[in-house]
C-alpha positions as CSV (number, residue, x, y, z in Angstrom):
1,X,126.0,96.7,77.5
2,X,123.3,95.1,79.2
3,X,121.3,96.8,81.6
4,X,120.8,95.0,85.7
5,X,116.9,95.2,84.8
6,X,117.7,92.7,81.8
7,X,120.2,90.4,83.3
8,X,117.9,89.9,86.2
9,X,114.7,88.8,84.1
10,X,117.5,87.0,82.0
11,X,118.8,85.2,85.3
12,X,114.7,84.7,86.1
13,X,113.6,83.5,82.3
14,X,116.3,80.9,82.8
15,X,115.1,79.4,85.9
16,X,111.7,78.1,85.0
17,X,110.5,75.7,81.8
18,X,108.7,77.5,79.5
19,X,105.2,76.6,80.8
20,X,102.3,77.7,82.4
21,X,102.1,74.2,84.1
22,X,103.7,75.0,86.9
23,X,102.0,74.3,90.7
24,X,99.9,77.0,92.7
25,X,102.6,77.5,94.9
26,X,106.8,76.8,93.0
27,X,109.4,78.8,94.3
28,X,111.9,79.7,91.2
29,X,115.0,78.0,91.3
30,X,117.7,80.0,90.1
31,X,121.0,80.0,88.4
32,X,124.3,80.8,90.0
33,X,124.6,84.5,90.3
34,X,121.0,85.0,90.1
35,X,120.2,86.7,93.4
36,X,117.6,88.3,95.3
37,X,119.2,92.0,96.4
38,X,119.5,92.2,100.8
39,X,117.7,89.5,101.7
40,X,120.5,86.8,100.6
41,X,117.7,84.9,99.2
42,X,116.8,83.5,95.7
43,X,114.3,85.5,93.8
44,X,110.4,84.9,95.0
45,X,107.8,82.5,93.9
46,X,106.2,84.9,91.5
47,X,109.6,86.6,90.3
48,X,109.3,84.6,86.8
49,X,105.9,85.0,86.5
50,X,105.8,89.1,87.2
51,X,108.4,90.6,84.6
52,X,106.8,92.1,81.7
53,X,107.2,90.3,78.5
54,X,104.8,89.3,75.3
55,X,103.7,87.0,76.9
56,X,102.7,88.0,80.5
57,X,101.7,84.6,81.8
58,X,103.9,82.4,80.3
59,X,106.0,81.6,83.8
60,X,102.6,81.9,85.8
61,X,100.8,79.7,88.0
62,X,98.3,77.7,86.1
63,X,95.8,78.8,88.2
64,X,96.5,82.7,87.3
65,X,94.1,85.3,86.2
66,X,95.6,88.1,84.0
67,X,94.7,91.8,84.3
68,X,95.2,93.9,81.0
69,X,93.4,96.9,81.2
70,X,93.9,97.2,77.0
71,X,92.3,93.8,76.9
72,X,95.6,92.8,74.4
73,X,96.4,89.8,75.8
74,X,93.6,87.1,75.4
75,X,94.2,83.3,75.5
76,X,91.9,80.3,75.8
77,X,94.9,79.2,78.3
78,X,93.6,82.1,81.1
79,X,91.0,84.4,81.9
80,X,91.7,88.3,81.1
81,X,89.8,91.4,82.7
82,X,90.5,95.0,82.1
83,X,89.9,95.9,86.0
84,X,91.2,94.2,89.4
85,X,88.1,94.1,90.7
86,X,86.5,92.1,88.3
87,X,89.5,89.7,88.3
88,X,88.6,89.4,91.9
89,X,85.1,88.5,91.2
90,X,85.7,86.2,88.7
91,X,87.1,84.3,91.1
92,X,85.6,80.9,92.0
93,X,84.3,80.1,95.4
94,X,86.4,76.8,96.2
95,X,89.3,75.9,98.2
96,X,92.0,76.0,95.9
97,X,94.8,78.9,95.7
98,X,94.0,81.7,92.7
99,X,97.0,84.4,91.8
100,X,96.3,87.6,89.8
101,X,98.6,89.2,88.2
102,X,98.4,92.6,87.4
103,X,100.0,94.1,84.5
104,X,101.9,97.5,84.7
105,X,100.1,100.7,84.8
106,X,97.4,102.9,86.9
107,X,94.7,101.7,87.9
108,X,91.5,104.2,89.8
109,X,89.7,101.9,91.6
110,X,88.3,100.7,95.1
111,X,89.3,97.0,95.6
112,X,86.9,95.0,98.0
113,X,88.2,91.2,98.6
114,X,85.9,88.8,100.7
115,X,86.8,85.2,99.6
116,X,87.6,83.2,102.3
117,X,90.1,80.9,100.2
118,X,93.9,81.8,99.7
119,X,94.4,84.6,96.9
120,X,97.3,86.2,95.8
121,X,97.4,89.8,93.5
122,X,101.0,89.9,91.9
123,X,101.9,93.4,89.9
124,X,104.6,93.3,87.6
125,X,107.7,94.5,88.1
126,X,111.3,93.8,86.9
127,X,112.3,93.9,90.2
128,X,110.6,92.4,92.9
129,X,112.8,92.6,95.9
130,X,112.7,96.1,95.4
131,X,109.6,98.2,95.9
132,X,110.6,101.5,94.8
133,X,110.8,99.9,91.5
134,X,107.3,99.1,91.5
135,X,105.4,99.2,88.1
136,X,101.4,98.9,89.2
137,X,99.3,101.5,91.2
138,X,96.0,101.3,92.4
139,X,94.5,104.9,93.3
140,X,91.1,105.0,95.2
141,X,89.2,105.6,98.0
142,X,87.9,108.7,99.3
143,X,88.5,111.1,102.7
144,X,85.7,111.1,105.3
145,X,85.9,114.8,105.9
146,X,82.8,116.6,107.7
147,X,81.5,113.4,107.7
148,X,79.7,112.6,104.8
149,X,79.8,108.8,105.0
150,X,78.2,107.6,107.6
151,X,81.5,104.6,108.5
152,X,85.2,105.4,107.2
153,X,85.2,101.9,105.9
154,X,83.7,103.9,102.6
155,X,87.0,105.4,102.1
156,X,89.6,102.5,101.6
157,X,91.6,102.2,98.6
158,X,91.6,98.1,99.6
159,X,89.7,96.7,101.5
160,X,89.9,92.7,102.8
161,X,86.8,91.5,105.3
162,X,84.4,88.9,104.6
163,X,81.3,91.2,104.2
164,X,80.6,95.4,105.5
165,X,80.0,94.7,108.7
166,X,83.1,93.0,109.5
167,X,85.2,96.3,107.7
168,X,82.9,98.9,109.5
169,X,85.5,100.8,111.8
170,X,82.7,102.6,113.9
171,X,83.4,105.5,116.4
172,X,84.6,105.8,119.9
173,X,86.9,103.8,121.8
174,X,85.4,100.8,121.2
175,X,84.3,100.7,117.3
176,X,81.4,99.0,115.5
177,X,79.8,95.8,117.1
178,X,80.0,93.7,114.9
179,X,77.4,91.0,115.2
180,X,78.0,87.7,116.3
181,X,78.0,85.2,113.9
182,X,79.7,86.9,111.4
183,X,81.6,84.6,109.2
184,X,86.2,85.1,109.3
185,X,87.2,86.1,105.9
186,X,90.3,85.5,104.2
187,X,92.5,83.1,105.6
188,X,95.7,83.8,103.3
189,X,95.7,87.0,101.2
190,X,98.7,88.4,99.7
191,X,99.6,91.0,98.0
192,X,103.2,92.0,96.4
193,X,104.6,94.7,94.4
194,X,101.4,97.4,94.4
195,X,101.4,100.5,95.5
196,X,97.9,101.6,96.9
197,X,97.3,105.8,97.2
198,X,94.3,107.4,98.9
199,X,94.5,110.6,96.9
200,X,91.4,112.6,97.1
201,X,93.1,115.3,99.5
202,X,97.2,116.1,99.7
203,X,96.5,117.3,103.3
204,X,94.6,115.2,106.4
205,X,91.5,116.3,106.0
206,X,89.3,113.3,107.5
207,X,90.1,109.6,107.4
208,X,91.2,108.1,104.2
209,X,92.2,104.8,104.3
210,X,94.9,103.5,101.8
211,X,93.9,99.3,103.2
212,X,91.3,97.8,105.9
213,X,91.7,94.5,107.0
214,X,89.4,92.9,109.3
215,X,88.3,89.4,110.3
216,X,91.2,88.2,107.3
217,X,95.1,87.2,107.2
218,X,96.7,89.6,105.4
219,X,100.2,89.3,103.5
220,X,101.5,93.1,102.1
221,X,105.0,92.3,100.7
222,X,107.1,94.9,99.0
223,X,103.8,97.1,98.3
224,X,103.3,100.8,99.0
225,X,100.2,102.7,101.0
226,X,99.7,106.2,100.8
227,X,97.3,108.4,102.7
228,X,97.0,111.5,104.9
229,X,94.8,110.2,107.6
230,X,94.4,107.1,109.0
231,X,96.5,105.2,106.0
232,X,96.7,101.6,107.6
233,X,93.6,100.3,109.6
234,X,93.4,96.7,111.0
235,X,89.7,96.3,111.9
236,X,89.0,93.2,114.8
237,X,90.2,89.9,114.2
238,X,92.1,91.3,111.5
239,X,96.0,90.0,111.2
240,X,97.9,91.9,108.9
241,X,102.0,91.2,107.7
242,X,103.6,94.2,106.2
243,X,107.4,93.3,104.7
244,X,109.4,95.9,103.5
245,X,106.8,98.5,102.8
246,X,106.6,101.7,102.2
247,X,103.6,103.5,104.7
248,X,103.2,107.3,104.3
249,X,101.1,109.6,106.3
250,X,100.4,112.4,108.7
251,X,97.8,112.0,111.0
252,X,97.3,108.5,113.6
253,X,98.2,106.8,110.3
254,X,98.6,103.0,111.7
255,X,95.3,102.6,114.0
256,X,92.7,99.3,114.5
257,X,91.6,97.1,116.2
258,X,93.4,93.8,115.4
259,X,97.4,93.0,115.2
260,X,99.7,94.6,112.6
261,X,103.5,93.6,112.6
262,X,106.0,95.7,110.0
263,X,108.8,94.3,109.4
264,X,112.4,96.1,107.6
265,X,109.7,99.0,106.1
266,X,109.6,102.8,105.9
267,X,107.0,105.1,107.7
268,X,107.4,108.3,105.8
269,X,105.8,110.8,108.0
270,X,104.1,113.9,106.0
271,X,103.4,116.2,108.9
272,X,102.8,116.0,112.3
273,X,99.2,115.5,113.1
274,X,98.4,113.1,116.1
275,X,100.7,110.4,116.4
276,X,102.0,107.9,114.0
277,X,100.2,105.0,115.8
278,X,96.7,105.4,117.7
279,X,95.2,101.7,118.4
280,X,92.4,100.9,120.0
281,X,93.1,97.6,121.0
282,X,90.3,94.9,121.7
283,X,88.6,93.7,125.3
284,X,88.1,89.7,124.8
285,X,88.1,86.9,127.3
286,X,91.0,85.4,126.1
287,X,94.4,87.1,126.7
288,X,95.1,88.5,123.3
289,X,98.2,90.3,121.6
290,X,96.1,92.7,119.8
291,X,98.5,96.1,119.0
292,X,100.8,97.2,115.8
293,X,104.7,96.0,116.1
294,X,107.1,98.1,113.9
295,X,110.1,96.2,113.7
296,X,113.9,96.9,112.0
297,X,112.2,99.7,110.0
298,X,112.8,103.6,109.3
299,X,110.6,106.4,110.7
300,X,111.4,109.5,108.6
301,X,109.9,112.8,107.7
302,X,108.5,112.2,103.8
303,X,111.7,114.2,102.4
304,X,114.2,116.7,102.9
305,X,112.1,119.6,102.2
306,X,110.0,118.9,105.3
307,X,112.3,117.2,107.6
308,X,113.5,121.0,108.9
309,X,110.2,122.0,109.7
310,X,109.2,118.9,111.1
311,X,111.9,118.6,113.9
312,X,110.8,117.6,117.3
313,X,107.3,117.9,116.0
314,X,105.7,114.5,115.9
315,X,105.0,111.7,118.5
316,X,105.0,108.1,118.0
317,X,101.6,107.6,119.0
318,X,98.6,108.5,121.9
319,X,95.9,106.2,123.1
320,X,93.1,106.2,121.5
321,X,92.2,103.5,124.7
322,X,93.5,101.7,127.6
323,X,93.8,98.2,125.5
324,X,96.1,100.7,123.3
325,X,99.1,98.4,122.2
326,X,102.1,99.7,120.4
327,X,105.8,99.2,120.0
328,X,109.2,100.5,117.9
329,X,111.7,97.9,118.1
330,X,115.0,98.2,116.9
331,X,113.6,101.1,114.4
332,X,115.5,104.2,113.4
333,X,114.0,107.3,113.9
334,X,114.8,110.7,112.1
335,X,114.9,114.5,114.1
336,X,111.2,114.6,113.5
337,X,109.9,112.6,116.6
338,X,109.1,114.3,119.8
339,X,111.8,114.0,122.9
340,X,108.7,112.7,124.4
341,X,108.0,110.0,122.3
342,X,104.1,108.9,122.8
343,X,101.9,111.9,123.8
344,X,98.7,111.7,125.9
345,X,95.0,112.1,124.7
346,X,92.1,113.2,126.8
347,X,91.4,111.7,129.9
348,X,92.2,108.2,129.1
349,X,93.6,106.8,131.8
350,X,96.9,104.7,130.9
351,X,96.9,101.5,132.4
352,X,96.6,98.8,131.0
353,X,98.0,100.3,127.6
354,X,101.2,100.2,126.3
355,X,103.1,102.5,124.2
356,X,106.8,100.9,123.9
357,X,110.4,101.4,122.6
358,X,112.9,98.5,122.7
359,X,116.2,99.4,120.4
360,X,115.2,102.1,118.8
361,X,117.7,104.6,117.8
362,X,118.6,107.9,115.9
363,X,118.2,111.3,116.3
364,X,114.4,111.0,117.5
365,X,115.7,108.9,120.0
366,X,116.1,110.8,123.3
367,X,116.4,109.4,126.7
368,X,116.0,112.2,128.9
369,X,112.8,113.2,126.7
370,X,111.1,109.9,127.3
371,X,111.2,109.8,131.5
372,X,109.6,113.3,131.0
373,X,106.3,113.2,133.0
374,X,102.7,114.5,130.9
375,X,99.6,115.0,132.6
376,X,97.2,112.2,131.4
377,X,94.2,112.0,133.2
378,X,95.4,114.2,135.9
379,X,98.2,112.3,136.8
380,X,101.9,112.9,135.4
381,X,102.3,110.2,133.4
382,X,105.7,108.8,131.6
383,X,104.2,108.3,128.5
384,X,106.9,106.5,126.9
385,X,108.0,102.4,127.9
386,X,111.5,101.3,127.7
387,X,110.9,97.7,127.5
388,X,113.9,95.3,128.8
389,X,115.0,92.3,126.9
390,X,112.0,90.0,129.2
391,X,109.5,92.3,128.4
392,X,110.0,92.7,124.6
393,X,110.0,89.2,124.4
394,X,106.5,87.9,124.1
395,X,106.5,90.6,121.4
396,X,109.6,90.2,119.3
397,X,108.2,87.9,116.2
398,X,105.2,87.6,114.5
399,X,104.8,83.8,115.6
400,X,104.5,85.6,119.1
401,X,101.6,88.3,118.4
402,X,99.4,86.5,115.7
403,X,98.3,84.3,117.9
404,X,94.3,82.1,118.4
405,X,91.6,82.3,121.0
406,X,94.4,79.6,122.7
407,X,97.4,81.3,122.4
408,X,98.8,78.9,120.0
409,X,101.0,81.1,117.1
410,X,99.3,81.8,113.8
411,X,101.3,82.4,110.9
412,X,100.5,80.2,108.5
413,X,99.5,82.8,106.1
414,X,102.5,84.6,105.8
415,X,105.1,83.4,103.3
416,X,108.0,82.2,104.3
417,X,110.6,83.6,102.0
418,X,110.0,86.5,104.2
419,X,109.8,85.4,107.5
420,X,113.2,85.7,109.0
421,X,113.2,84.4,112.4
């Protein structure tokens, strides 16, 4: 009998000419019965082009740039380089779209991307529409405990910003200045089916970010980032699109500057350190949506053998400052979160942040918890929003947050296959 990993690269195989002439950007065509699983949609772009075979690139973008760390596959047809990183430098500096695909396997490296030109890193995988059967992982980076680099940007498993200043995080409520002048990076970035792990410690022992995104567009579709600390940071003017992810950490693991929006993912929660969210937000002249939107997702305790000793243990987030911005919509939420929700933090006072629910439900979801007063700032404080239908509104999408300087929507960048509203 033929296995369901077969049939599907059978069903992709079919669906595109034997040719590596295809454009930058085809979306596979497929036969009847040849699905994509939950989404109801055909199977992606790169689906052809990302199952193993003999011959790895023969359903690949002509534009594509192979990475075979056994340096077995070599062709006059396309470049081949044993790391990602030097596929990423090999890159030219032009205009035109360039896709990397990444064969199966491990790879222990920190990834630094700073073209300002569309790029796409593909892993392989037999299924793409599912990431838990993800075949390429990138392990890297490095935990900024008692301080020993002098910016956490050092630690990052992958980082996307046009040059160090622009990733520098900095400290205090108000992070590194970065200099005017400085250059926006990448305008479409996009990554699918790679799992990134910042392994150094199995405890939160100092930031250790998993990706760092900042003055870039960033894509993250069906990929995996694992940390303790800090996991996710979106630096200023950074955008960042995460679909169907998998986010893992323990301690204020989403935090930035910029605008993050999750859609349909899992937060697997390791501990209870913090909160799960702790922006910073941005002060501009311009009225911005700066914040991190978790939307339609899960937010669970890692596994079972946790979960018991996690209950009623962990808050949602705390502000790390007054332009904090963060909301759960429509997102269930295991025994694990505190009947308070958010939690406070010092003596930031509250106003104008806002830590919001809309939809969410589960056991973490109590009512009666969330009007419970805290002292923040030496006033009792609800902590916790319950946004009505208007005020989740100018929040609910993507094309409502990832917005310019004049409030006109930018999303662009993120590929539509994905993009459900």
């Amino acid at each position: 009998m033929l296995s369901k990993a077969y049939l599907s690269s059978l069903c992709l195989l079919l669906a595109v000419p034997f040719s590596r002439t295809l454009p930058v950007e085809t979306r596979t065509t497929l036969p009847a019965g040849c699905y994509g699983k939950r989404t109801g949609i055909h199977f992606t772009t790169y689906s052809a082009c990302q199952i193993p075979s003999t011959d790895p690139m023969a359903h690949c973008p002509q534009s594509a740039v192979l990475v075979d760390p056994s340096m077995t596959h070599i062709s006059n047809d396309y470049p081949t380089y044993p790391t990602i990183q030097q596929a990423i430098d090999s890159i030219p500096n032009n205009n035109r779209r360039y896709t990397i695909l990444v064969m199966a396997g491990t790879y222990r490296e920190q990834l630094n991307v700073t073209r300002a030109a569309p790029l796409s890193i593909i892993g392989q995988t037999y299924d793409p529409l599912d990431h838990s059967k993800n075949l390429v992982t990138v392990i890297g980076g490095t935990a900024n405990y008692n301080s020993r680099y002098t910016d956490n940007a050092f630690t990052s498993t992958l980082t996307v910003a046009p040059n160090l200043n622009a990733s520098l995080t900095g400290s205090g409520p108000t992070g590194f200045a970065v200099p005017e002048g400085t250059p926006f990076g990448n305008i479409d970035f996009r990554v699918y089916n790679i799992d990134f792990r910042n392994t150094e410690f199995d405890i939160s022992n100092g930031p250790a970010l998993a990706i760092s995104v900042s003055r870039a567009n960033a894509g993250l579709y069906y990929c995996g980032f694992y940390s303790y600390q800090d996991t996710v940071y979106i630096g200023k003017l950074g955008n960042a699109y995460f679909f169907q992810n998998e986010i893992a950490g323990q301690t204020d693991f989403l935090y930035g500057f910029g605008t993050a929006y999750i859609s349909n993912s899992k937060l697997l929660m390791r501990s209870c350190g913090g909160g799960v969210t702790a922006w910073k937000g941005t002060n501009t002249t311009f009225e911005n949506k700066y914040g991190v939107y978790i939307a339609s997702s899960d937010l669970v305790a890692a596994n079972s053998t946790i979960a018991a000793t996690m209950k009623g243990k962990c808050a949602l987030g705390r502000p790390w400052n007054n332009l904090h911005r963060s909301i759960f919509m429509d997102t269930y939420m295991d025994a694990s979160i505190k009947p308070v929700g958010y939690i406070t933090w010092s003596s930031i006072p509250i106003p104008p942040a806002l830590l919001g629910e809309y939809g969410t439900y589960g056991p973490g979801w109590d009512p009666v918890g969330r009007n419970t007063t805290q002292n923040q700032a030496g006033v009792p404080t609800v902590m916790t929003t319950q946004l009505t239908d208007a005020q989740v509104k100018k929040f609910r999408k993507p094309e409502d947050v990832f917005i310019t300087e004049q409030g006109k929507k930018n999303i662009d960048w993120i590929d539509e296959q994905f993009y459900a509203w």
